[in-house]
C-alpha positions as CSV (number, residue, x, y, z in Angstrom):
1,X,21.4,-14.1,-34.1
2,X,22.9,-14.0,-31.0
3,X,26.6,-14.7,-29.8
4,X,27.2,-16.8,-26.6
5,X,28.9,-14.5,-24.8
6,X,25.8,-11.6,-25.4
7,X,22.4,-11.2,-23.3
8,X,20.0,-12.6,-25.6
9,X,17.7,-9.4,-23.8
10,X,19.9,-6.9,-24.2
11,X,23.2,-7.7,-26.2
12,X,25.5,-6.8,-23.2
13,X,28.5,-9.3,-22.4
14,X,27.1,-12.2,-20.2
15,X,30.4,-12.7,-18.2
16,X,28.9,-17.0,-19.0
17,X,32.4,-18.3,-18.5
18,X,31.4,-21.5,-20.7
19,X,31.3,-19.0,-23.9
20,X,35.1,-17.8,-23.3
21,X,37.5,-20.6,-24.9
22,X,39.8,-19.3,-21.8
23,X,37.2,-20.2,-18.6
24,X,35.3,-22.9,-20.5
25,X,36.3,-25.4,-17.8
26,X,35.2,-23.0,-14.6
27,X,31.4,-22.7,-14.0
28,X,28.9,-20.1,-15.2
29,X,28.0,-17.8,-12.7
30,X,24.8,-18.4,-13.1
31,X,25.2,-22.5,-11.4
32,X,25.2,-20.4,-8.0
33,X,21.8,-18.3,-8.9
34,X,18.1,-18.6,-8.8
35,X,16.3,-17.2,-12.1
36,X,12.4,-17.1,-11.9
37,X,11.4,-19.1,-14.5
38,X,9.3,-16.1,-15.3
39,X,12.4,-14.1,-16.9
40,X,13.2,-17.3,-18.7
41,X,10.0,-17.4,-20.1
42,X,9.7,-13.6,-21.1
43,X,12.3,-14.0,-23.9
44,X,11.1,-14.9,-27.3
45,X,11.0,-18.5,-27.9
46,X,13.9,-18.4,-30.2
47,X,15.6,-17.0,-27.5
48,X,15.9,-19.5,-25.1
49,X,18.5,-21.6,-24.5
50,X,21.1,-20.3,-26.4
51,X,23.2,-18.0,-24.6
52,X,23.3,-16.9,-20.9
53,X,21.0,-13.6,-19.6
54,X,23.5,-11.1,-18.3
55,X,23.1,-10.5,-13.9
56,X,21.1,-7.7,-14.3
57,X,18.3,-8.5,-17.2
58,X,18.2,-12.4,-14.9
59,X,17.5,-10.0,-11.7
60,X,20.3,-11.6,-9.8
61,X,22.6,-9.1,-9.1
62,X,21.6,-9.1,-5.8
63,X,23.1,-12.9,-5.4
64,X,26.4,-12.1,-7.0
């Protein structure tokens, strides 16, 4: 099972600021990104939608 502060690709800490009691009012960084739905869709289905991908396994680091 996965935490929502972990990658649900690769475990790493996600930064998600909405999974830290102490940011939960500031916005993800991922608000300011653009995925491809493709990443989205290579995680298992059990995957999805519970925790944020960390910048590098949503290919955004390049945005940041």
């Amino acid at each position: 099972m996965n935490k929502p502060d972990q990658c649900p690709a690769c475990g790493a800490a996600n930064a998600c600021t909405l999974a830290d009691p102490r940011t939960v009012d500031q916005a993800c960084w991922c608000f300011g990104v653009s995925i491809d739905p493709a990443v989205l869709e290579a995680l298992p289905a059990e995957l999805r939608d519970k925790s944020c991908l960390c910048p590098r396994c949503a290919e955004v680091e390049a945005q940041l």
